[in-house]
PDB file of the backbone (N, CA, C, O) and the ligand in Angstrom, with CONECT records:
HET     ZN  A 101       1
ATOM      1  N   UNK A   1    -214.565 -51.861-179.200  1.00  0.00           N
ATOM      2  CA  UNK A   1    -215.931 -51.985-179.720  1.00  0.00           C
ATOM      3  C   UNK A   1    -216.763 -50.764-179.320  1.00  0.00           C
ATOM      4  O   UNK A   1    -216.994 -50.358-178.180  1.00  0.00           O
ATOM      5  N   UNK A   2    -217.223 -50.192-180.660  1.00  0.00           N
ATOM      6  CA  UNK A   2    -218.061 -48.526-179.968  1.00  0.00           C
ATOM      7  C   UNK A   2    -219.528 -49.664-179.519  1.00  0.00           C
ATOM      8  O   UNK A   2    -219.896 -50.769-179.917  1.00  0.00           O
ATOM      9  N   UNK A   3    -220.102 -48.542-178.364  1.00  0.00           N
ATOM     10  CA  UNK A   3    -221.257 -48.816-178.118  1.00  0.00           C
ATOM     11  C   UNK A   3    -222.336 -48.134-178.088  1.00  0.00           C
ATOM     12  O   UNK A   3    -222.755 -47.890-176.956  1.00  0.00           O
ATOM     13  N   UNK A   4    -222.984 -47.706-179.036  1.00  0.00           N
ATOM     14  CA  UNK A   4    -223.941 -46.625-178.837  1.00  0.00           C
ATOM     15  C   UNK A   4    -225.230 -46.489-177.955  1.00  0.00           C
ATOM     16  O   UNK A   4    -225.651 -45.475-177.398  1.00  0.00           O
ATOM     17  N   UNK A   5    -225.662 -47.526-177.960  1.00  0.00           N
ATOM     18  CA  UNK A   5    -226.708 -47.415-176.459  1.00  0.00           C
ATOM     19  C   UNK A   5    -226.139 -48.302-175.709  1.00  0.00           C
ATOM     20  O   UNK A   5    -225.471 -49.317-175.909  1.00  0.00           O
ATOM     21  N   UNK A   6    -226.692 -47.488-174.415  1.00  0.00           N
ATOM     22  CA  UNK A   6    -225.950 -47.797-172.917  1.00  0.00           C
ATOM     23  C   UNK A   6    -226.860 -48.889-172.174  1.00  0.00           C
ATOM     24  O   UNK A   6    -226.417 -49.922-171.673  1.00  0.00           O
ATOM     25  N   UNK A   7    -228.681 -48.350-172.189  1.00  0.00           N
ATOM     26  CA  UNK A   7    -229.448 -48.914-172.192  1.00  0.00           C
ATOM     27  C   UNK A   7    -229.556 -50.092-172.990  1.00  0.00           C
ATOM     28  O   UNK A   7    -228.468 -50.235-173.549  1.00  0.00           O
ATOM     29  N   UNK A   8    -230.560 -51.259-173.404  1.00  0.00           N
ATOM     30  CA  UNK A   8    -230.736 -51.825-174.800  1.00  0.00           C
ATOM     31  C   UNK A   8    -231.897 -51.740-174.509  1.00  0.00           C
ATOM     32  O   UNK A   8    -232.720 -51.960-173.621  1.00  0.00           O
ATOM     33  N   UNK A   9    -231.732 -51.296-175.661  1.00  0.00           N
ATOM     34  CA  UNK A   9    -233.008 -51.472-176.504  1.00  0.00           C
ATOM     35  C   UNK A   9    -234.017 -52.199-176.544  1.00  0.00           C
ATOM     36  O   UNK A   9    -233.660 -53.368-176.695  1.00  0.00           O
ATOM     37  N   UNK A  10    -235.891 -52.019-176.443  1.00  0.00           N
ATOM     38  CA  UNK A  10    -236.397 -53.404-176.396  1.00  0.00           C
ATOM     39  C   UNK A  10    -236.826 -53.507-178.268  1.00  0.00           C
ATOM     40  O   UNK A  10    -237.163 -54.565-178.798  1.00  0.00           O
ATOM     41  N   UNK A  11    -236.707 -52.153-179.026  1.00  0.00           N
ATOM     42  CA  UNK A  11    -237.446 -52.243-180.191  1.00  0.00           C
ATOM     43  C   UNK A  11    -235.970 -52.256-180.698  1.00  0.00           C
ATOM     44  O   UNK A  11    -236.067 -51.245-181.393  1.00  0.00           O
ATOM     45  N   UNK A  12    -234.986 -52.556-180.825  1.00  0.00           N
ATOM     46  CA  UNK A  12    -233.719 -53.265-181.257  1.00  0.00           C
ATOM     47  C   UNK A  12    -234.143 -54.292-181.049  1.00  0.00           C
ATOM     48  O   UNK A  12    -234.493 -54.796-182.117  1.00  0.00           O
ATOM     49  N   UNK A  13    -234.333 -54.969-180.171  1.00  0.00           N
ATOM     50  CA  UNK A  13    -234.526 -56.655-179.834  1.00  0.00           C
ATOM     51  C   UNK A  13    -235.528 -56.851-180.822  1.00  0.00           C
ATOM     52  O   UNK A  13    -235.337 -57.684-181.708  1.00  0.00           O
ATOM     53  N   UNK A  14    -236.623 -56.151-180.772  1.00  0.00           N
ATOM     54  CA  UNK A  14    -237.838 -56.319-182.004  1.00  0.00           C
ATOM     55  C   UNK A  14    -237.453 -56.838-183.116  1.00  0.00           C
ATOM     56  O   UNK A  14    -237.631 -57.904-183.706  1.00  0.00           O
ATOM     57  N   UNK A  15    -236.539 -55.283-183.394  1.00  0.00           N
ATOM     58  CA  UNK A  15    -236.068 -55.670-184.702  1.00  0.00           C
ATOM     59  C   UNK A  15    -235.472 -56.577-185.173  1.00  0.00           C
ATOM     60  O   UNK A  15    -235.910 -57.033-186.229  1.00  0.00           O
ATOM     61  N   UNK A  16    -234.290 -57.161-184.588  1.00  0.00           N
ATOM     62  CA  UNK A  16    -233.263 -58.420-184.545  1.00  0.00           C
ATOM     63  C   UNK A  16    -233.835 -59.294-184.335  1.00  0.00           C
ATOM     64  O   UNK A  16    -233.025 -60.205-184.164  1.00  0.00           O
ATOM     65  N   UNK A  17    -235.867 -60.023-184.107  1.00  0.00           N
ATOM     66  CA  UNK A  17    -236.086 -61.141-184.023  1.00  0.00           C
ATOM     67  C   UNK A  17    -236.845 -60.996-185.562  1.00  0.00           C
ATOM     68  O   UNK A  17    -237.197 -62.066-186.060  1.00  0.00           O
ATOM     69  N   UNK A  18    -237.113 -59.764-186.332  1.00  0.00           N
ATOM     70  CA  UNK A  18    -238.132 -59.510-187.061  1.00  0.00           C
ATOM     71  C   UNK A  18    -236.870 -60.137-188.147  1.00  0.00           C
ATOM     72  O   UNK A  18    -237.017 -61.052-188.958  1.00  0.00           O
ATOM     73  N   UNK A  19    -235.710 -59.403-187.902  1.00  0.00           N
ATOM     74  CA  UNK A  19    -234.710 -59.604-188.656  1.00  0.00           C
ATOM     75  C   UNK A  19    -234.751 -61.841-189.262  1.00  0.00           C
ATOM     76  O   UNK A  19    -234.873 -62.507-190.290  1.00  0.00           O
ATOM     77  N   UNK A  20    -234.538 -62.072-187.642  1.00  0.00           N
ATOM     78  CA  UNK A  20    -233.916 -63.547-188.186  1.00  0.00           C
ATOM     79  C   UNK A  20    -235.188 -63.960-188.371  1.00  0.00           C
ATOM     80  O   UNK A  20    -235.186 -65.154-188.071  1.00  0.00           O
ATOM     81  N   UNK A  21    -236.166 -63.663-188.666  1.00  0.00           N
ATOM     82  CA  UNK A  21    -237.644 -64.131-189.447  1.00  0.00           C
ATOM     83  C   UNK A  21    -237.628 -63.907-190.840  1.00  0.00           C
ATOM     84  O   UNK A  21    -238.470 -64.310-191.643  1.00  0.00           O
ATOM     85  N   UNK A  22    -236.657 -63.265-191.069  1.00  0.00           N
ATOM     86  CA  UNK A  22    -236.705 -62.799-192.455  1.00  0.00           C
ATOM     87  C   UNK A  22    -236.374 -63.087-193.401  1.00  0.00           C
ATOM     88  O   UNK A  22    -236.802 -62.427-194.348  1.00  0.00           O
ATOM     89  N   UNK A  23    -235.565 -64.064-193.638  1.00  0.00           N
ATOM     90  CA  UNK A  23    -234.965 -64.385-194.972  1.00  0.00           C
ATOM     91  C   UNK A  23    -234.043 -63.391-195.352  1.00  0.00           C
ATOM     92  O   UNK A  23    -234.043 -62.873-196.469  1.00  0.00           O
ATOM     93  N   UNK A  24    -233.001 -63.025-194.148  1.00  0.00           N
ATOM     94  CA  UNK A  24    -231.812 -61.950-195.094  1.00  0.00           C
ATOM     95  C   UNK A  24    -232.541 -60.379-195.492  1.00  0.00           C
ATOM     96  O   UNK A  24    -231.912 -59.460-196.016  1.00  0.00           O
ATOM     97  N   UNK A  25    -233.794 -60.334-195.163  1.00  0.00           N
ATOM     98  CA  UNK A  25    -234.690 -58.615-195.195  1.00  0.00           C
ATOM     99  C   UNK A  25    -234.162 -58.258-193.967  1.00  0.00           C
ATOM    100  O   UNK A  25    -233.772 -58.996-193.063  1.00  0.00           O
ATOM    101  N   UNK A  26    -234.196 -56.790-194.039  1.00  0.00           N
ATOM    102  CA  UNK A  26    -233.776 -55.839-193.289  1.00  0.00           C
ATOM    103  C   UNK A  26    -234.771 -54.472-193.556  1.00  0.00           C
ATOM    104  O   UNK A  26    -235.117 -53.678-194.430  1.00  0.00           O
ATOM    105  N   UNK A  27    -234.930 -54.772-192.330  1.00  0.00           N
ATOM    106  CA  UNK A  27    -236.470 -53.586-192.471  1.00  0.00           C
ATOM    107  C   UNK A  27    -235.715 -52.177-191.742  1.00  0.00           C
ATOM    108  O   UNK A  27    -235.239 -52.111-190.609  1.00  0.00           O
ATOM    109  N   UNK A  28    -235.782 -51.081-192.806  1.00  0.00           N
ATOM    110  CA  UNK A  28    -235.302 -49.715-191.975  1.00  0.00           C
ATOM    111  C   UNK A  28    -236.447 -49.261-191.202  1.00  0.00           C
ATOM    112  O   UNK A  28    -237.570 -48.968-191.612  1.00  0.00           O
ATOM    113  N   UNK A  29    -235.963 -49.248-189.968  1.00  0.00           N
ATOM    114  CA  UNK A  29    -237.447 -48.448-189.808  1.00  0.00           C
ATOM    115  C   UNK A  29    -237.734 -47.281-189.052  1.00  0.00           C
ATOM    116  O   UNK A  29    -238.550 -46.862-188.231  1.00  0.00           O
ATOM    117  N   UNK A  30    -236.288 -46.783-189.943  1.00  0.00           N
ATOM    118  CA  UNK A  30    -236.508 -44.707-189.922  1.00  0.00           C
ATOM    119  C   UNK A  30    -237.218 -44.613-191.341  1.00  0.00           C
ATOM    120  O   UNK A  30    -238.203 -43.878-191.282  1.00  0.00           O
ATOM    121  N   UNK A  31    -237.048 -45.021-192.291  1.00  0.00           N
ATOM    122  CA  UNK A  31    -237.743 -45.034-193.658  1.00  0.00           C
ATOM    123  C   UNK A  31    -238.956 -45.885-194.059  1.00  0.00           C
ATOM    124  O   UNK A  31    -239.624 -45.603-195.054  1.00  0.00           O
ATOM    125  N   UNK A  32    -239.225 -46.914-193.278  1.00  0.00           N
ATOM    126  CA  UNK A  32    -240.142 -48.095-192.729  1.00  0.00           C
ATOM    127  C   UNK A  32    -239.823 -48.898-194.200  1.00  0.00           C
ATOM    128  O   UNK A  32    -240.595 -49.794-194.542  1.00  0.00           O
ATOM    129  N   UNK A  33    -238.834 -48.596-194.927  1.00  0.00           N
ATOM    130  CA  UNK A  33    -238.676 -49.619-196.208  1.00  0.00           C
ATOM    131  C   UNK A  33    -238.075 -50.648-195.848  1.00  0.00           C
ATOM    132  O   UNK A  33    -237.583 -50.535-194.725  1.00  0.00           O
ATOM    133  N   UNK A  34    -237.855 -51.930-196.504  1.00  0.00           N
ATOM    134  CA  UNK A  34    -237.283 -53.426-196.848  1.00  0.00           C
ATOM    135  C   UNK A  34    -235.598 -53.371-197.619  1.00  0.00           C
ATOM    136  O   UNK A  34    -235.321 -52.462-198.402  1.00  0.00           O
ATOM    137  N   UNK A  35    -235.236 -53.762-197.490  1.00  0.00           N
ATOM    138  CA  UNK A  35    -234.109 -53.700-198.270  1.00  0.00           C
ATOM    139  C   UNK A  35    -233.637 -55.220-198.415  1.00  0.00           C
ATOM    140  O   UNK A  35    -233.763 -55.888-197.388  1.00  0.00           O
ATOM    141  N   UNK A  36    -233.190 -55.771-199.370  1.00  0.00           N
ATOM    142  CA  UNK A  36    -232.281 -57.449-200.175  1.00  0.00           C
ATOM    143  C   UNK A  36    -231.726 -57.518-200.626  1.00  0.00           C
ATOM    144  O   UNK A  36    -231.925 -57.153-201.784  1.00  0.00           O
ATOM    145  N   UNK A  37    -230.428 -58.041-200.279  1.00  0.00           N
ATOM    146  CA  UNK A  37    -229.227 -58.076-201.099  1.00  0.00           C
ATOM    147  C   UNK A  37    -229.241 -59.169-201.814  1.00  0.00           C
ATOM    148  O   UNK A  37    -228.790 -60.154-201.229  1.00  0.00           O
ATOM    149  N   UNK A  38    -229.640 -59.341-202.980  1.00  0.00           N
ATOM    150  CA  UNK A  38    -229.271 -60.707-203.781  1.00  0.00           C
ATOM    151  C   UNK A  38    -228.326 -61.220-203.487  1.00  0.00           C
ATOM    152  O   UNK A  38    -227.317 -60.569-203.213  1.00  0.00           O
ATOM    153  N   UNK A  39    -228.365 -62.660-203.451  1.00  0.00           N
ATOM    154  CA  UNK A  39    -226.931 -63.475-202.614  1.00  0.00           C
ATOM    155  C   UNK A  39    -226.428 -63.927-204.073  1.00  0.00           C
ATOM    156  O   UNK A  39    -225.214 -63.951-204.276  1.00  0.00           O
ATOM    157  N   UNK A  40    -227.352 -64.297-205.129  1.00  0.00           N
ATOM    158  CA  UNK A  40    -226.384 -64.357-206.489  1.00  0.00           C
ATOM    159  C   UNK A  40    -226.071 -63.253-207.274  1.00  0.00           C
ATOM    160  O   UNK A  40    -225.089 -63.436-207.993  1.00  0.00           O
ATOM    161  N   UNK A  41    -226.804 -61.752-207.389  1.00  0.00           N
ATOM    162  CA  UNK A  41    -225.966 -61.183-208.491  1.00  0.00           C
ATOM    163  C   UNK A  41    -225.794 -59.895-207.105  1.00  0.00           C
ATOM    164  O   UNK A  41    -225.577 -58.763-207.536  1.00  0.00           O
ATOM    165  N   UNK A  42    -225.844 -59.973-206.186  1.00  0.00           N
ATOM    166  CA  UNK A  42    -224.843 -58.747-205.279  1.00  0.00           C
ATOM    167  C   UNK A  42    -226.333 -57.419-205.606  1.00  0.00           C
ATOM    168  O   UNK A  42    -226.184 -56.239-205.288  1.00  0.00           O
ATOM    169  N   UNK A  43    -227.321 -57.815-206.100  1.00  0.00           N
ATOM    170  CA  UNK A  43    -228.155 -56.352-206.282  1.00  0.00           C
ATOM    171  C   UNK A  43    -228.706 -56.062-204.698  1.00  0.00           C
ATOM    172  O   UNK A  43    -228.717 -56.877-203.776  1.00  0.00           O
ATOM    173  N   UNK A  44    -229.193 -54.542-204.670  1.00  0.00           N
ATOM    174  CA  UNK A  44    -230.282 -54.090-203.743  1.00  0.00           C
ATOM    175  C   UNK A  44    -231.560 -54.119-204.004  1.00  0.00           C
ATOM    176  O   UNK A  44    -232.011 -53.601-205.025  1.00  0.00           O
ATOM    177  N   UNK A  45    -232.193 -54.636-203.249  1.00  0.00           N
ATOM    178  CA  UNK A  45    -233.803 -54.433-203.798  1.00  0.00           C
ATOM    179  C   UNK A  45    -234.429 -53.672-202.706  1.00  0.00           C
ATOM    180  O   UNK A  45    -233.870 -53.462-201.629  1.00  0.00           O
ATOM    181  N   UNK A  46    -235.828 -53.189-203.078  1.00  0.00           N
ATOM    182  CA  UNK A  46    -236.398 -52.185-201.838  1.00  0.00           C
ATOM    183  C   UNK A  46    -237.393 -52.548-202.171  1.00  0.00           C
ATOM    184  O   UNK A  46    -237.507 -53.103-203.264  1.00  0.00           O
ATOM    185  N   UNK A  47    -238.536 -52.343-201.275  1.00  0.00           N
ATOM    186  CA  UNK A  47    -239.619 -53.139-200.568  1.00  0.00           C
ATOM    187  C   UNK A  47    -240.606 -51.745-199.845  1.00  0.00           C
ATOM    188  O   UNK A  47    -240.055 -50.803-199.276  1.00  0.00           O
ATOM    189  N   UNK A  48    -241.602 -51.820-199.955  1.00  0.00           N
ATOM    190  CA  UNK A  48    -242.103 -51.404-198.922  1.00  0.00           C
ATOM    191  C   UNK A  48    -242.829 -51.834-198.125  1.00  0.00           C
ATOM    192  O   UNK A  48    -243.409 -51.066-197.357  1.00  0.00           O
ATOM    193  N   UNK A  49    -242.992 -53.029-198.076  1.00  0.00           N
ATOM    194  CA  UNK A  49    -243.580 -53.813-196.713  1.00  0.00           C
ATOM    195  C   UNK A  49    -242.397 -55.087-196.995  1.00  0.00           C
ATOM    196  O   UNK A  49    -241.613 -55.113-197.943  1.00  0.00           O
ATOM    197  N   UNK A  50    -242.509 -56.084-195.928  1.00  0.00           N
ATOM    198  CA  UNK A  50    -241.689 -57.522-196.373  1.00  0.00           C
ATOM    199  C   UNK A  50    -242.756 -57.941-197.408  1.00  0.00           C
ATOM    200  O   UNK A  50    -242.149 -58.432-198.360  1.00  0.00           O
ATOM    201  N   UNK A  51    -244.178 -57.958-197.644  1.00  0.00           N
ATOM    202  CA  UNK A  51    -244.671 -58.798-198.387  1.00  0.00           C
ATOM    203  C   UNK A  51    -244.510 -58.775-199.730  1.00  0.00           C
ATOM    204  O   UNK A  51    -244.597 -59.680-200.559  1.00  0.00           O
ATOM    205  N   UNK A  52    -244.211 -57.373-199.862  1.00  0.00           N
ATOM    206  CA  UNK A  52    -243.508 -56.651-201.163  1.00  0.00           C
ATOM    207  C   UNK A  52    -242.671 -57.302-201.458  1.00  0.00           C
ATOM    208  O   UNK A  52    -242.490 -58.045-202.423  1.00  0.00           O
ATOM    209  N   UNK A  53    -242.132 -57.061-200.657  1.00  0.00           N
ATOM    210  CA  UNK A  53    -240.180 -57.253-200.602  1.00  0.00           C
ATOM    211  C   UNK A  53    -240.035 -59.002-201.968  1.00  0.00           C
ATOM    212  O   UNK A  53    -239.578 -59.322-203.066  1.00  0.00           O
ATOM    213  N   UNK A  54    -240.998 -59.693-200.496  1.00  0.00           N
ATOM    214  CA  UNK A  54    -241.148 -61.358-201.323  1.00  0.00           C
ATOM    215  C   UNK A  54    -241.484 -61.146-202.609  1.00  0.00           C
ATOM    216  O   UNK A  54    -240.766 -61.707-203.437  1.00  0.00           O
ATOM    217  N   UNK A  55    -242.292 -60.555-202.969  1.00  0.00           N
ATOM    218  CA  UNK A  55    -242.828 -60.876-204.552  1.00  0.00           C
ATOM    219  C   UNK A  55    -241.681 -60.250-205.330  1.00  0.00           C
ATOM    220  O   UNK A  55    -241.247 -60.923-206.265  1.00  0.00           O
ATOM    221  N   UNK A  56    -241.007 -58.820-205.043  1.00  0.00           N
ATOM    222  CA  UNK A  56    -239.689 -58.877-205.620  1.00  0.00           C
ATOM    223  C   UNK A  56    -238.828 -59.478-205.862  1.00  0.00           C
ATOM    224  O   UNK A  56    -238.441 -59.657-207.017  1.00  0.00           O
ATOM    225  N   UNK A  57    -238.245 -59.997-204.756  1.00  0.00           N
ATOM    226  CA  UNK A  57    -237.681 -61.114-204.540  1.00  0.00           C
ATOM    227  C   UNK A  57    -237.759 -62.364-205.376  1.00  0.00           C
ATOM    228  O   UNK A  57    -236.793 -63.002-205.794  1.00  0.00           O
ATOM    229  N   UNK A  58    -239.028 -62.630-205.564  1.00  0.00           N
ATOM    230  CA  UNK A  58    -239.194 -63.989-206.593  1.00  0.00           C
ATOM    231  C   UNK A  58    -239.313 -63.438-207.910  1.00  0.00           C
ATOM    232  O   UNK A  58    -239.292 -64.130-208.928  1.00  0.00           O
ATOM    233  N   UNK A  59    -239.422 -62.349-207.894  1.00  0.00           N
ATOM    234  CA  UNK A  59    -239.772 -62.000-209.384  1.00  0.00           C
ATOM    235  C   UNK A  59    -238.359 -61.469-209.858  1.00  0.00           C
ATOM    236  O   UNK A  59    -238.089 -61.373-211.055  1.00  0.00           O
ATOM    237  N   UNK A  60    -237.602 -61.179-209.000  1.00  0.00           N
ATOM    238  CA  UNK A  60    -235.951 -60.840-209.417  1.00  0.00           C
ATOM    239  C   UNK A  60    -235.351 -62.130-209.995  1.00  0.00           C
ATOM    240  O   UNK A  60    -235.046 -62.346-211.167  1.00  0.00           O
ATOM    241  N   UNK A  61    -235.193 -63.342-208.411  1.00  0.00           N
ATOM    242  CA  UNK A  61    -234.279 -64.292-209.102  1.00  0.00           C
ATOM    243  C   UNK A  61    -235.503 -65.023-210.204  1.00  0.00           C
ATOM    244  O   UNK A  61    -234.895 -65.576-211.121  1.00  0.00           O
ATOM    245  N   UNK A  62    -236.731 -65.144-210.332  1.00  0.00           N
ATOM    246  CA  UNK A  62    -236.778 -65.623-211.691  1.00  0.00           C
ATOM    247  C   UNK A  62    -236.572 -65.472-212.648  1.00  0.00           C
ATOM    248  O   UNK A  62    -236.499 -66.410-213.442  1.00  0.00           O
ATOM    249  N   UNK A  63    -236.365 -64.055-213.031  1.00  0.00           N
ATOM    250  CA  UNK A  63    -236.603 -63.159-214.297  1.00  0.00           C
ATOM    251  C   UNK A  63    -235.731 -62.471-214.474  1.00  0.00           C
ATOM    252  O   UNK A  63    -235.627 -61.972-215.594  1.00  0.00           O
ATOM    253  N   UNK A  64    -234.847 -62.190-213.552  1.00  0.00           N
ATOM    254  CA  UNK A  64    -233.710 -60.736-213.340  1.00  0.00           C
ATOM    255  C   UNK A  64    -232.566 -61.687-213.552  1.00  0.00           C
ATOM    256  O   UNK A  64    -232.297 -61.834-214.744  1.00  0.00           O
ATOM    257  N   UNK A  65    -231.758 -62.431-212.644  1.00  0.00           N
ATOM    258  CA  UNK A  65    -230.869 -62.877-212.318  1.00  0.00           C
ATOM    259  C   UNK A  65    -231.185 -64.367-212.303  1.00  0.00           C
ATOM    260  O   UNK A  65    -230.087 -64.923-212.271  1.00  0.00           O
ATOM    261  N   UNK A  66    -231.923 -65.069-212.309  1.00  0.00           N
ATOM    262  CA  UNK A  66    -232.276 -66.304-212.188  1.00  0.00           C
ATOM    263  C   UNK A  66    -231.708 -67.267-211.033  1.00  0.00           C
ATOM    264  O   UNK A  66    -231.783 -68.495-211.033  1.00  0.00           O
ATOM    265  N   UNK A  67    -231.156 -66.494-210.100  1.00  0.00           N
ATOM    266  CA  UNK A  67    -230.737 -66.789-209.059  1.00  0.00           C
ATOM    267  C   UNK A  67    -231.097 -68.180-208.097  1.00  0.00           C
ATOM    268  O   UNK A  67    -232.213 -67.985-207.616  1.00  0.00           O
ATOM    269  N   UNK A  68    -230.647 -69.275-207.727  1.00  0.00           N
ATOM    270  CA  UNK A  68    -231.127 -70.346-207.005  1.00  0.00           C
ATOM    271  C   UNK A  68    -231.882 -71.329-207.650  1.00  0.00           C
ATOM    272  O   UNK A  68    -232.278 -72.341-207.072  1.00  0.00           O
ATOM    273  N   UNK A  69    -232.216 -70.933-209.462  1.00  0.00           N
ATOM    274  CA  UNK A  69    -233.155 -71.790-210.114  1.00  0.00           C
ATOM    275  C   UNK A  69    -231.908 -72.479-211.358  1.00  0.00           C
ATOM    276  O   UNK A  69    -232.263 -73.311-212.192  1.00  0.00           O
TER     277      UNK A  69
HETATM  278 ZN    ZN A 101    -230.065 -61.286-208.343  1.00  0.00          ZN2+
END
């Protein structure tokens, strides 16, 4: 198993609680964008805040993929 920090991280930990708050979002935050993998049609979506992210999100599986409806 590689390990890249030796230390841990406390803004890793941040991230990984921001993470399981999220609904499956994944916030980069060298780019500070959102990223979603549709769990029904496999797409990427991008976001630039999570609040974004959500209205994509609903506006994908309603209209895009119809995903979960
Ligand atoms: Zn989809």
């Amino acid at each position: 198993m590689n390990k890249h920090y030796e230390i841990p991280d406390p803004f890793q930990t941040f991230v990984a609680k921001k993470y399981a708050n999220a609904k499956g979002y994944i916030h980069d935050f060298f780019t500070g964008e959102w990223s979603y993998k549709c769990l029904t049609c496999k797409e990427d979506l991008f976001a630039p805040s999570r609040k974004i992210m959500t209205k994509i999100r609903l506006y994908h599986t309603r209209n895009e993929c119809t995903g979960g409806y």
